[in-house]
VOVEXFI-615998 format. One record per residue (C-alpha): y, z, x; residue number from 1; residue in one letter. Coordinates in steps of 0.5 Angstrom, whole numbers, plus 500, padded with zeros to 3 digits. Layout:
REM residues N
<site><v>Y</v><w>Z</w><u>X</u><resi>NUM</resi><resn>a</resn></site>
...
END
This chain:
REM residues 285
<site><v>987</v><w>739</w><u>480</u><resi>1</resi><resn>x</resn></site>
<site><v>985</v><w>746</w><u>476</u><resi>2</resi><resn>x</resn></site>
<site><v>981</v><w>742</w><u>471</u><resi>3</resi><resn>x</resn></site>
<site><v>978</v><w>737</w><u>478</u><resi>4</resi><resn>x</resn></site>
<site><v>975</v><w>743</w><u>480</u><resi>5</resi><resn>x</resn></site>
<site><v>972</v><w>745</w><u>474</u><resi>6</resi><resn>x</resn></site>
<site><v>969</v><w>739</w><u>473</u><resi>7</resi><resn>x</resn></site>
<site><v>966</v><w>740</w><u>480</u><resi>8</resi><resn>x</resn></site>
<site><v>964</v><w>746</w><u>478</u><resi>9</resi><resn>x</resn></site>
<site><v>960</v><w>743</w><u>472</u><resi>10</resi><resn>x</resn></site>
<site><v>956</v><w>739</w><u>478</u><resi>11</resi><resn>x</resn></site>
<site><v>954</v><w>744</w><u>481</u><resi>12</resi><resn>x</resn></site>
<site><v>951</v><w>747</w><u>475</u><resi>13</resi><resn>x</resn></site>
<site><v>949</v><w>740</w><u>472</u><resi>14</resi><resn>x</resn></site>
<site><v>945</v><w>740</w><u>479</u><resi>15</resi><resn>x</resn></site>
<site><v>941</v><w>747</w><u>478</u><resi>16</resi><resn>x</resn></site>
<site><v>939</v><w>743</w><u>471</u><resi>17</resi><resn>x</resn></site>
<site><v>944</v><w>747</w><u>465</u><resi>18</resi><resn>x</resn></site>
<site><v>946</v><w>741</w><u>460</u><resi>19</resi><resn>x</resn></site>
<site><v>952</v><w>738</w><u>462</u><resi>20</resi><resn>x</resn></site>
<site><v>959</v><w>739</w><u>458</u><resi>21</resi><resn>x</resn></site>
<site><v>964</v><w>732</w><u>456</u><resi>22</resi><resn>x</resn></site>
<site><v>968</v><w>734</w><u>462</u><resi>23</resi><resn>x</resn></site>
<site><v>962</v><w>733</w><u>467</u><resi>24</resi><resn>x</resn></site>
<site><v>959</v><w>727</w><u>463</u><resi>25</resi><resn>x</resn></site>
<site><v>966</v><w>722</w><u>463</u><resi>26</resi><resn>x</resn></site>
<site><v>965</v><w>725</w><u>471</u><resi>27</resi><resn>x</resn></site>
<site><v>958</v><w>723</w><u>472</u><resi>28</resi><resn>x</resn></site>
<site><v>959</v><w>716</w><u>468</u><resi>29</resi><resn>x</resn></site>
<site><v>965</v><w>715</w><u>473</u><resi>30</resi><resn>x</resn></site>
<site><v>961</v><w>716</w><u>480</u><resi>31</resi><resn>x</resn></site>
<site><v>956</v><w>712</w><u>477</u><resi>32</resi><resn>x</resn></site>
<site><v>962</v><w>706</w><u>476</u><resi>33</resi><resn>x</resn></site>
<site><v>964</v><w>707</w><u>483</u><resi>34</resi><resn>x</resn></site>
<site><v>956</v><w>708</w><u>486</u><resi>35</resi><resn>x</resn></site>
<site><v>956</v><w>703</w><u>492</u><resi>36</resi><resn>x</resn></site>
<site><v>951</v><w>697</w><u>489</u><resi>37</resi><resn>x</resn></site>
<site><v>949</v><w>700</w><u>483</u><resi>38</resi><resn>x</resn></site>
<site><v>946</v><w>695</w><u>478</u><resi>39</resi><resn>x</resn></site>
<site><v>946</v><w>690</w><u>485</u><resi>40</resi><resn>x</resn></site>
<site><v>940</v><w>687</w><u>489</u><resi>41</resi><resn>x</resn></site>
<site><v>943</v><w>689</w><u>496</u><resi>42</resi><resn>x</resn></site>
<site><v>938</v><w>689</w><u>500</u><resi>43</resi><resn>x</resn></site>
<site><v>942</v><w>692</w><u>507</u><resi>44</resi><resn>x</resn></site>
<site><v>943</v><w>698</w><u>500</u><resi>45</resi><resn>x</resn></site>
<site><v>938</v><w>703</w><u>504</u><resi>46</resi><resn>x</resn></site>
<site><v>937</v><w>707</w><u>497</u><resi>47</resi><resn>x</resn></site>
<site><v>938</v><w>700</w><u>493</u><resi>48</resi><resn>x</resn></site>
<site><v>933</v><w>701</w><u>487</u><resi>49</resi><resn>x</resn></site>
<site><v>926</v><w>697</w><u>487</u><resi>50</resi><resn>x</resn></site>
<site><v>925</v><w>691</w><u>482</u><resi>51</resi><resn>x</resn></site>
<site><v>922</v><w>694</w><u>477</u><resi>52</resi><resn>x</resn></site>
<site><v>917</v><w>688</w><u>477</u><resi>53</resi><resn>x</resn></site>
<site><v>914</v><w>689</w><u>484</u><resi>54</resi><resn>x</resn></site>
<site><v>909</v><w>695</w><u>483</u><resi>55</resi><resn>x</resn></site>
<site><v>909</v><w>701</w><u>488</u><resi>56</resi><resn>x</resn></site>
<site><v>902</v><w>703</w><u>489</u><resi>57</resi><resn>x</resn></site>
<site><v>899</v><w>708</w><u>495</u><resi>58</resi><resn>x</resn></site>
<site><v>891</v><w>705</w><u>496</u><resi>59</resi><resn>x</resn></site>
<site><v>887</v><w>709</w><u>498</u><resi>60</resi><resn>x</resn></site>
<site><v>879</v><w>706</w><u>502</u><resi>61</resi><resn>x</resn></site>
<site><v>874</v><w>710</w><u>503</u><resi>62</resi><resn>x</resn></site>
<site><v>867</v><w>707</w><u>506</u><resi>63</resi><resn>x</resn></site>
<site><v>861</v><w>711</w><u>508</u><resi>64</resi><resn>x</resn></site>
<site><v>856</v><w>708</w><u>514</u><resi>65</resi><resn>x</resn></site>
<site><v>850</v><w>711</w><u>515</u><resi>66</resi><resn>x</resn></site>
<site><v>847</v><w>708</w><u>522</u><resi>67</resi><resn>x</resn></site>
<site><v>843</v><w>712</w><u>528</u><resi>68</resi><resn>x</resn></site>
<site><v>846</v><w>719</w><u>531</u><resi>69</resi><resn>x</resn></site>
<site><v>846</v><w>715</w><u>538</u><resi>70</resi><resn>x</resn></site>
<site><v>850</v><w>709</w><u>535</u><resi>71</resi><resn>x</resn></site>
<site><v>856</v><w>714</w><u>531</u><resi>72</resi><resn>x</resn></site>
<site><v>860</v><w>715</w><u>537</u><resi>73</resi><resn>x</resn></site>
<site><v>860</v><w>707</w><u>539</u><resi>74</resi><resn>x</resn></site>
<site><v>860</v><w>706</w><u>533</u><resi>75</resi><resn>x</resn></site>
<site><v>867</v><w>710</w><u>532</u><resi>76</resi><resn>x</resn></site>
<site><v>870</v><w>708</w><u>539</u><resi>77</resi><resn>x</resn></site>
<site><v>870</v><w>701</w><u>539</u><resi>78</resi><resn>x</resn></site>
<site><v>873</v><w>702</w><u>531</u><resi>79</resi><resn>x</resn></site>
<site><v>879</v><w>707</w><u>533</u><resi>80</resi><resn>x</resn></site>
<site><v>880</v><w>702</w><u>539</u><resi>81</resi><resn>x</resn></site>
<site><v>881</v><w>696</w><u>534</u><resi>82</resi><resn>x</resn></site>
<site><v>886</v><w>700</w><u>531</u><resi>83</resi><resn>x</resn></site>
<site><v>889</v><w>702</w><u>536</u><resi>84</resi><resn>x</resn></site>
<site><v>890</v><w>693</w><u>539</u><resi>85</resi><resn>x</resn></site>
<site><v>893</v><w>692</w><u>532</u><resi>86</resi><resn>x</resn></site>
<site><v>899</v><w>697</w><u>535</u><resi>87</resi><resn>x</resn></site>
<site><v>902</v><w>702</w><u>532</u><resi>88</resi><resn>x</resn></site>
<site><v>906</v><w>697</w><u>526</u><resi>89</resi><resn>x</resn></site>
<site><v>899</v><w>695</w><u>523</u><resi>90</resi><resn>x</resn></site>
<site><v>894</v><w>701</w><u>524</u><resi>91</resi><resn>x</resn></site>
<site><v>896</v><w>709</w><u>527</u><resi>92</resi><resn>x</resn></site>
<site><v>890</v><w>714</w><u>528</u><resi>93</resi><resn>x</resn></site>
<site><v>891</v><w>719</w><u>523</u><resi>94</resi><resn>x</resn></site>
<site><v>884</v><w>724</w><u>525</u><resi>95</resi><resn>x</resn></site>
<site><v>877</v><w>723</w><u>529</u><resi>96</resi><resn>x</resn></site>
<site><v>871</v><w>728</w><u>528</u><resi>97</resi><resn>x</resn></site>
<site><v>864</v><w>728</w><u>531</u><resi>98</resi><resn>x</resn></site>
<site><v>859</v><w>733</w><u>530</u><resi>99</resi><resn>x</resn></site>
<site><v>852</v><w>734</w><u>531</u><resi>100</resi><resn>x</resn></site>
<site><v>846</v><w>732</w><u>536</u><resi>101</resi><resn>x</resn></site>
<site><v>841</v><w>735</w><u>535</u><resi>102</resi><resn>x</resn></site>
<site><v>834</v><w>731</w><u>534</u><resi>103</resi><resn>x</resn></site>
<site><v>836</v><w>725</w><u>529</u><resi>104</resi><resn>x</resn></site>
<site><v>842</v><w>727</w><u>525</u><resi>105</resi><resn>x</resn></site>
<site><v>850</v><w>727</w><u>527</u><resi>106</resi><resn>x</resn></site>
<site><v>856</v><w>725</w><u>523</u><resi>107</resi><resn>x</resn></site>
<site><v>863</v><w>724</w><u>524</u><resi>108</resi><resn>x</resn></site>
<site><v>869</v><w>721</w><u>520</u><resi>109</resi><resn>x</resn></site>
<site><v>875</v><w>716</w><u>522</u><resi>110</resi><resn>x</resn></site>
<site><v>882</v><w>716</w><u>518</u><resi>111</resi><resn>x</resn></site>
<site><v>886</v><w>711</w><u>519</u><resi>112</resi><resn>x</resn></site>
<site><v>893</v><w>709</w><u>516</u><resi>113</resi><resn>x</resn></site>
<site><v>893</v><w>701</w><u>515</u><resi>114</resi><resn>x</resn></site>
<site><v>899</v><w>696</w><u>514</u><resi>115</resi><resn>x</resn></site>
<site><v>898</v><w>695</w><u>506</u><resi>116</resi><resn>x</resn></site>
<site><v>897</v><w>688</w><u>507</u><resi>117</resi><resn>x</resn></site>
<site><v>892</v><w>688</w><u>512</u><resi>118</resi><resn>x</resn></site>
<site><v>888</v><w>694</w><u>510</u><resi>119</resi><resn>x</resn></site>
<site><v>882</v><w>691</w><u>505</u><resi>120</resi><resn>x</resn></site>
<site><v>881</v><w>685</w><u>511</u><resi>121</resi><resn>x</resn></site>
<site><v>882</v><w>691</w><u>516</u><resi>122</resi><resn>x</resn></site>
<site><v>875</v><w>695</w><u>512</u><resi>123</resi><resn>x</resn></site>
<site><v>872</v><w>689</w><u>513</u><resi>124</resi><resn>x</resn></site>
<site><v>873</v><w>688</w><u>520</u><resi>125</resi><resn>x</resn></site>
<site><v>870</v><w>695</w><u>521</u><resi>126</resi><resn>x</resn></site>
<site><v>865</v><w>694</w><u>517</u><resi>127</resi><resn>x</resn></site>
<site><v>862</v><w>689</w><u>521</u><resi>128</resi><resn>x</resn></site>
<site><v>862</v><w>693</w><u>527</u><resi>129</resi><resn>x</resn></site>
<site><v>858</v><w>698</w><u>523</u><resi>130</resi><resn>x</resn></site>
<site><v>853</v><w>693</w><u>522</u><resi>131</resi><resn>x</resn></site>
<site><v>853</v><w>690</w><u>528</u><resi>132</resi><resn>x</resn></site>
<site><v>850</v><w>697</w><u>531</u><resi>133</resi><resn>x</resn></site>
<site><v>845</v><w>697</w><u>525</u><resi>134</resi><resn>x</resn></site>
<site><v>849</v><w>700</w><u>521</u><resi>135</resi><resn>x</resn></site>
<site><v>849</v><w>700</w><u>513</u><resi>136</resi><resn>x</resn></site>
<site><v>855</v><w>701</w><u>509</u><resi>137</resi><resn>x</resn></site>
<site><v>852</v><w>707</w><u>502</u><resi>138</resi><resn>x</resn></site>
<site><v>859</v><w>708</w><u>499</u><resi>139</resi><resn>x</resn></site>
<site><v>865</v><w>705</w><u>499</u><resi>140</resi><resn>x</resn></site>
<site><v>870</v><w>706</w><u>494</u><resi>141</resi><resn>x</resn></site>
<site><v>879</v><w>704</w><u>493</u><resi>142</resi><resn>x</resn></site>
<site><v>883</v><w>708</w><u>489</u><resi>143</resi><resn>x</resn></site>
<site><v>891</v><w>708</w><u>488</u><resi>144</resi><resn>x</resn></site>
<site><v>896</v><w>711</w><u>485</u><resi>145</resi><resn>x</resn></site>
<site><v>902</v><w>708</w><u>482</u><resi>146</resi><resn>x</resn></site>
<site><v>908</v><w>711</w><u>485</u><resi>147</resi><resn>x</resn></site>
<site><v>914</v><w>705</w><u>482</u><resi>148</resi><resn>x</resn></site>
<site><v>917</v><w>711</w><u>477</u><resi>149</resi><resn>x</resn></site>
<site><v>917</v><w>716</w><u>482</u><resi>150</resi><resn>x</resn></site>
<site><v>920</v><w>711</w><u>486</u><resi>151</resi><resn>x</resn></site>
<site><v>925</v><w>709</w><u>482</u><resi>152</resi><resn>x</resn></site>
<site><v>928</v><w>715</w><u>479</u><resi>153</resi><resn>x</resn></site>
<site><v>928</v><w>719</w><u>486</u><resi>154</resi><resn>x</resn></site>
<site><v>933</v><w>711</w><u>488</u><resi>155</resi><resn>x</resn></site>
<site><v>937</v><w>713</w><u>482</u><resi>156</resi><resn>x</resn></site>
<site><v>938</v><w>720</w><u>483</u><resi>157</resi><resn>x</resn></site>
<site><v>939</v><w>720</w><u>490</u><resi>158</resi><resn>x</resn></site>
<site><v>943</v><w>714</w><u>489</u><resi>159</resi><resn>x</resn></site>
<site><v>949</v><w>719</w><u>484</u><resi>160</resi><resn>x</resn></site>
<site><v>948</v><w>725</w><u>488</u><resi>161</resi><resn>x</resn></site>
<site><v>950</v><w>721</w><u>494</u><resi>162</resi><resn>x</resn></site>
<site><v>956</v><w>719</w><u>489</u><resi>163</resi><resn>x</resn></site>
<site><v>958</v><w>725</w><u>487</u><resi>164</resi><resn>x</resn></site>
<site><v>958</v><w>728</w><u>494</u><resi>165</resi><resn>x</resn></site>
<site><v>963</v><w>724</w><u>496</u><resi>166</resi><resn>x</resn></site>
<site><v>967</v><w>725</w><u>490</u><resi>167</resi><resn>x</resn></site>
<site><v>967</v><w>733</w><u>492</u><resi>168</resi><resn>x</resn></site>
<site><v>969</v><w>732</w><u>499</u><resi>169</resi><resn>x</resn></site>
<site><v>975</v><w>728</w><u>497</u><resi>170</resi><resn>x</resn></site>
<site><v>976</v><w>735</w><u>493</u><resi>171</resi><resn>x</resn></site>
<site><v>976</v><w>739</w><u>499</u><resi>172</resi><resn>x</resn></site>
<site><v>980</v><w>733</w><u>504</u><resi>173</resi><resn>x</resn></site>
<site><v>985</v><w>735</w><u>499</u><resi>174</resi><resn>x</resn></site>
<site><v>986</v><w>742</w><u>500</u><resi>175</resi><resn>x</resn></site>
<site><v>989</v><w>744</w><u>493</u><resi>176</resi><resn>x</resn></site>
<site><v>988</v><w>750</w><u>489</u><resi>177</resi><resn>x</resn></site>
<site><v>985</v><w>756</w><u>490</u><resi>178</resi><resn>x</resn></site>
<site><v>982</v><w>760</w><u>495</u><resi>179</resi><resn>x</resn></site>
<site><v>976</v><w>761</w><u>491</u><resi>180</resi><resn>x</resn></site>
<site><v>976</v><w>754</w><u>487</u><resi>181</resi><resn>x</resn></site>
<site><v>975</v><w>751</w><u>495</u><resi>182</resi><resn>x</resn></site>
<site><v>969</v><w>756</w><u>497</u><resi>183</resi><resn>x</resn></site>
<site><v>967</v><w>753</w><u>490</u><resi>184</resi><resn>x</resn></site>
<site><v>967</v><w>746</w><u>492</u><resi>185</resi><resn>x</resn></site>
<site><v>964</v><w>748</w><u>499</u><resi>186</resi><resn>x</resn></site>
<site><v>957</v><w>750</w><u>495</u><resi>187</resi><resn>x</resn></site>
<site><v>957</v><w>745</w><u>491</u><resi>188</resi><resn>x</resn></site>
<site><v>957</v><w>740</w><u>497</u><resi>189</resi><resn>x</resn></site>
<site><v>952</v><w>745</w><u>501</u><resi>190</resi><resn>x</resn></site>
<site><v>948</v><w>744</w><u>493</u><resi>191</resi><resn>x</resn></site>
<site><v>949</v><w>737</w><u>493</u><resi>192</resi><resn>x</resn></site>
<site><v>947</v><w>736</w><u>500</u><resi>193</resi><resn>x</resn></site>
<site><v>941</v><w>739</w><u>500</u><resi>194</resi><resn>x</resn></site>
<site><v>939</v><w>735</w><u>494</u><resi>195</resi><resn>x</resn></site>
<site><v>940</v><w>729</w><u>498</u><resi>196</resi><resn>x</resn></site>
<site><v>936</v><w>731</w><u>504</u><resi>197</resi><resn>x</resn></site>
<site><v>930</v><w>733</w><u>500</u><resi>198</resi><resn>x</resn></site>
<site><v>930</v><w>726</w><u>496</u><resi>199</resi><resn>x</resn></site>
<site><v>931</v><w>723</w><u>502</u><resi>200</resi><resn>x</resn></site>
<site><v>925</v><w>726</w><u>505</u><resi>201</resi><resn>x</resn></site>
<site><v>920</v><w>725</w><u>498</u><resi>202</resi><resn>x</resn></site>
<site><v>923</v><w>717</w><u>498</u><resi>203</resi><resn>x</resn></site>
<site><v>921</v><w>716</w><u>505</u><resi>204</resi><resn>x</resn></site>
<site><v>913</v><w>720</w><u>503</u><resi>205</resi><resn>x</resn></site>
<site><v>912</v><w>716</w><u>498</u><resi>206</resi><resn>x</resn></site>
<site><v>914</v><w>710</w><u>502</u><resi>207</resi><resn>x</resn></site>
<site><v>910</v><w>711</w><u>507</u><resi>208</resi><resn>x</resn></site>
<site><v>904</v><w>712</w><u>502</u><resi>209</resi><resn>x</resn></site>
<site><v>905</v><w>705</w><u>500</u><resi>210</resi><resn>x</resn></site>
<site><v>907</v><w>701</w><u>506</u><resi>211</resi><resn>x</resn></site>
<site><v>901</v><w>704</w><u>510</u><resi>212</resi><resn>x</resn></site>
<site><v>895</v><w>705</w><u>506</u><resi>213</resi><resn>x</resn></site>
<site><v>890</v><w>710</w><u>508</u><resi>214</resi><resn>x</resn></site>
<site><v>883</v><w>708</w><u>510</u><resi>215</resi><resn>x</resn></site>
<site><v>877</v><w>713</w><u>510</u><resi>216</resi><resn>x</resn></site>
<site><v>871</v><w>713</w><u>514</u><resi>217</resi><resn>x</resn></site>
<site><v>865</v><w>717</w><u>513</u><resi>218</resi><resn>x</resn></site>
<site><v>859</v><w>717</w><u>519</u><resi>219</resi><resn>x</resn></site>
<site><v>851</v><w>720</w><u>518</u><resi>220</resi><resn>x</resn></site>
<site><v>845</v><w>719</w><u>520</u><resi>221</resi><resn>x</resn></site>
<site><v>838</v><w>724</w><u>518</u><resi>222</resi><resn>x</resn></site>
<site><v>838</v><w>730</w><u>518</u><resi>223</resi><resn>x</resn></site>
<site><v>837</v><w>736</w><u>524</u><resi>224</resi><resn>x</resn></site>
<site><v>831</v><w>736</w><u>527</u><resi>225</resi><resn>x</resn></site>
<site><v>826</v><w>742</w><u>526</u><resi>226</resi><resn>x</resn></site>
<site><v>820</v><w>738</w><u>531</u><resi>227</resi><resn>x</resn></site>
<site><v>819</v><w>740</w><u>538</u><resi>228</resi><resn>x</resn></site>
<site><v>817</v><w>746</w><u>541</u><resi>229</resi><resn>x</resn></site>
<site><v>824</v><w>750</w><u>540</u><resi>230</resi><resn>x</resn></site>
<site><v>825</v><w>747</w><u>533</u><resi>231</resi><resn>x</resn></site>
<site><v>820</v><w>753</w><u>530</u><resi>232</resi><resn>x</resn></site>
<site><v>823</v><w>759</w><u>534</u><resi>233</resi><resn>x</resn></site>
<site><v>830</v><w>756</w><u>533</u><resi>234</resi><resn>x</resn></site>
<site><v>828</v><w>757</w><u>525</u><resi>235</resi><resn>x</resn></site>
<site><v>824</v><w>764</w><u>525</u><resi>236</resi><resn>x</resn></site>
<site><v>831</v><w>766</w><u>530</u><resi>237</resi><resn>x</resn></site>
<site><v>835</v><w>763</w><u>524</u><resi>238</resi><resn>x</resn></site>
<site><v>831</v><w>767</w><u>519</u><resi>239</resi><resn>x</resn></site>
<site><v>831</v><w>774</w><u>523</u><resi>240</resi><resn>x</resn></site>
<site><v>837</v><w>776</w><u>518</u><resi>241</resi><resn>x</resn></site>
<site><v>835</v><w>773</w><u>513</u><resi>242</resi><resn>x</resn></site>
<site><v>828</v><w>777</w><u>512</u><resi>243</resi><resn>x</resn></site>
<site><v>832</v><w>784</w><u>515</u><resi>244</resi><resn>x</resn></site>
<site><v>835</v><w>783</w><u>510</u><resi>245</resi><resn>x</resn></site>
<site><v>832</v><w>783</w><u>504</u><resi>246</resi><resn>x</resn></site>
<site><v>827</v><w>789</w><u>507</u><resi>247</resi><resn>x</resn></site>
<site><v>833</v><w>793</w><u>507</u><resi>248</resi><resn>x</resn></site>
<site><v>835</v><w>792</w><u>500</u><resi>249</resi><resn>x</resn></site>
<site><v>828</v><w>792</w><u>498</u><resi>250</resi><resn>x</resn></site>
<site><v>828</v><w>800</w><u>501</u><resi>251</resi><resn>x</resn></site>
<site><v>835</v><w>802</w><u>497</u><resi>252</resi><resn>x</resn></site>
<site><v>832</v><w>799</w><u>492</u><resi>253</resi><resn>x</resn></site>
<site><v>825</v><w>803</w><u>493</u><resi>254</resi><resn>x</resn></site>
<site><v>830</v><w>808</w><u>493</u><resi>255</resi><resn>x</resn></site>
<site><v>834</v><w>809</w><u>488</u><resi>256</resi><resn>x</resn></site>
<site><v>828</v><w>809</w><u>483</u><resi>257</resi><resn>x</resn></site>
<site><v>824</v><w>814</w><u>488</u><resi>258</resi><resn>x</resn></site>
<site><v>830</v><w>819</w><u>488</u><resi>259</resi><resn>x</resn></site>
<site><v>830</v><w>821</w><u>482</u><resi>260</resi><resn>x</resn></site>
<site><v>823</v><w>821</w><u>480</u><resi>261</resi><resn>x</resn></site>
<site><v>821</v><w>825</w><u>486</u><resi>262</resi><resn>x</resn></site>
<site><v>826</v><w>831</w><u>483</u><resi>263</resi><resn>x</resn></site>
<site><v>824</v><w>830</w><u>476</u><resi>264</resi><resn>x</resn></site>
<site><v>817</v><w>831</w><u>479</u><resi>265</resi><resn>x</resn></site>
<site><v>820</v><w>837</w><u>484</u><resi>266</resi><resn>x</resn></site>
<site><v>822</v><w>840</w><u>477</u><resi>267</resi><resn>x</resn></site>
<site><v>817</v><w>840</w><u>473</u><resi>268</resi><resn>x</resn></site>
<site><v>813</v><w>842</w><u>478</u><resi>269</resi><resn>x</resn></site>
<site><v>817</v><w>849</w><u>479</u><resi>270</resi><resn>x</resn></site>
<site><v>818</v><w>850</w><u>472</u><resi>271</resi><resn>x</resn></site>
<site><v>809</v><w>850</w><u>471</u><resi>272</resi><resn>x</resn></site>
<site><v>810</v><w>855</w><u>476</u><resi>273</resi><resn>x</resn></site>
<site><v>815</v><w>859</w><u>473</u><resi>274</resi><resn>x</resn></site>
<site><v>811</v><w>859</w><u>468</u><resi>275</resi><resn>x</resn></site>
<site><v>804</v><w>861</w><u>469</u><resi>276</resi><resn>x</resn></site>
<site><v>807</v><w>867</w><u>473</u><resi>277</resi><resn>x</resn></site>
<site><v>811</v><w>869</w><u>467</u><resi>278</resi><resn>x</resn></site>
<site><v>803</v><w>868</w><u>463</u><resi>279</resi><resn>x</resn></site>
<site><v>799</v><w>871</w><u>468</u><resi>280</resi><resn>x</resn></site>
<site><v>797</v><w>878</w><u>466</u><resi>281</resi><resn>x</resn></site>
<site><v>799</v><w>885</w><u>471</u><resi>282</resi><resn>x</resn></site>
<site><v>796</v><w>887</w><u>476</u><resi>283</resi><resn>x</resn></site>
<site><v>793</v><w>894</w><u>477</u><resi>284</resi><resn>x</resn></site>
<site><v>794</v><w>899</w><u>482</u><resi>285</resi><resn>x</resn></site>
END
């Protein structure tokens, strides 16, 4: 039993990234042999490895409208609502912003988590209520990224230390050795199964990117308006500090010329009376 508890303690430092030794190699090569549908396609296995030829890949969409400032939140609304009549399986509302309405300009964004399989005939289905509101699509663009190796290898990982933890509580449940061998194990088993929780929760954010595909929108229209009667007093508002400002810095600037030339003038100006004193002859009694 000694020598189990040391290859045990070989885990544990294996698992803080130290080089393994032989003992901790024929152990992990073992808990892979006995790893539960390694090397099998077993699809009720949830940490079953990916095929290798099915890409993992996280999409993102993103389109620009640019449509009237009173059509936006129409517009928005009746995109957020068919969003929400495809159910929360095909589309979830991540974030809905809108802002300004002042004049002719507003803007606002929309983003969206569409299933994977809907989500390019689902950007066609908004686009269209974008346009049926005059709207004009200026940008659009698909990005993704290919996430089948970090997937894969966090499946492997997740799937030996899953291994190994059954392993190290088979050495508790046996209750053999030391006091301190046992508070050895019980670590290695508390490491272990914060290693599973946190691969288990990286898998599960890297499948949610892929099986869920983000979709961007993006709402303007014009610029603020400066016409009217308030459009000048709101902008000669908006520029009072702005003027103040540059008055102040101009007075410090002024200042810390004038200083220095004013004493030098005051000194010289004493020196030439100091002189012509000293030049002037005495007086008679």
């Amino acid at each position: 039993m000694r020598k189990t508890f040391m290859a045990m303690t070989f885990l544990m430092l294996a698992g803080c990234g130290s080089e393994p030794p032989s003992q901790l190699r024929k152990v992990t090569e073992d808990a892979k042999e006995e790893a539960p549908g390694a090397g099998k396609d077993d699809k009720d296995n949830p940490i079953a490895v990916s095929a290798p030829n099915a890409p993992k890949i996280a999409y993102v969409y993103e389109y620009g409208y640019r449509l009237a400032a009173a059509s936006i939140p129409e517009v928005q609304r009746k995109q957020a609502d068919l969003c929400e009549k495809q159910g929360p399986q095909v589309c979830q509302i991540l974030d809905m912003k809108q802002s300004g309405s002042e004049g002719d300009y507003a803007s606002g964004s929309l983003s969206l988590a569409v299933a994977a399989p809907r989500a390019r005939a689902f950007g066609s289905e908004l686009g269209r209520i974008a346009g049926s509101a005059n709207g004009e699509e200026v940008s659009s663009s698909i990005a993704g990224e290919d996430l089948s190796k970090q997937i894969v290898d966090t499946e492997a990982r997740l799937r030996a230390r899953s291994v190994l933890r059954d392993r190290l509580m088979e050495v508790l449940a046996s209750r053999k050795g030391t006091v301190a061998e046992l508070v050895e194990a019980e670590r290695g088993v508390a490491q272990v199964n914060q290693e599973i929780d946190e691969a288990k929760s990286w898998l599960a954010e890297m499948q949610g990117r892929v099986d869920y595909s983000r979709i961007e929108l993006t709402y303007e229209a014009g610029t603020p308006s400066s016409g009217g009667f308030i459009g000048p007093i709101r902008s000669a508002l908006g520029n009072v500090g702005s003027v103040l400002g540059y008055i102040i810095g101009f007075l410090i600037l002024a200042a810390t010329a004038l200083v220095p030339l004013v004493l030098v003038g005051i000194g010289i100006h004493q020196a030439v009376k100091l002189y012509r004193r000293r030049k002037e002859p005495p007086r008679e009694a």
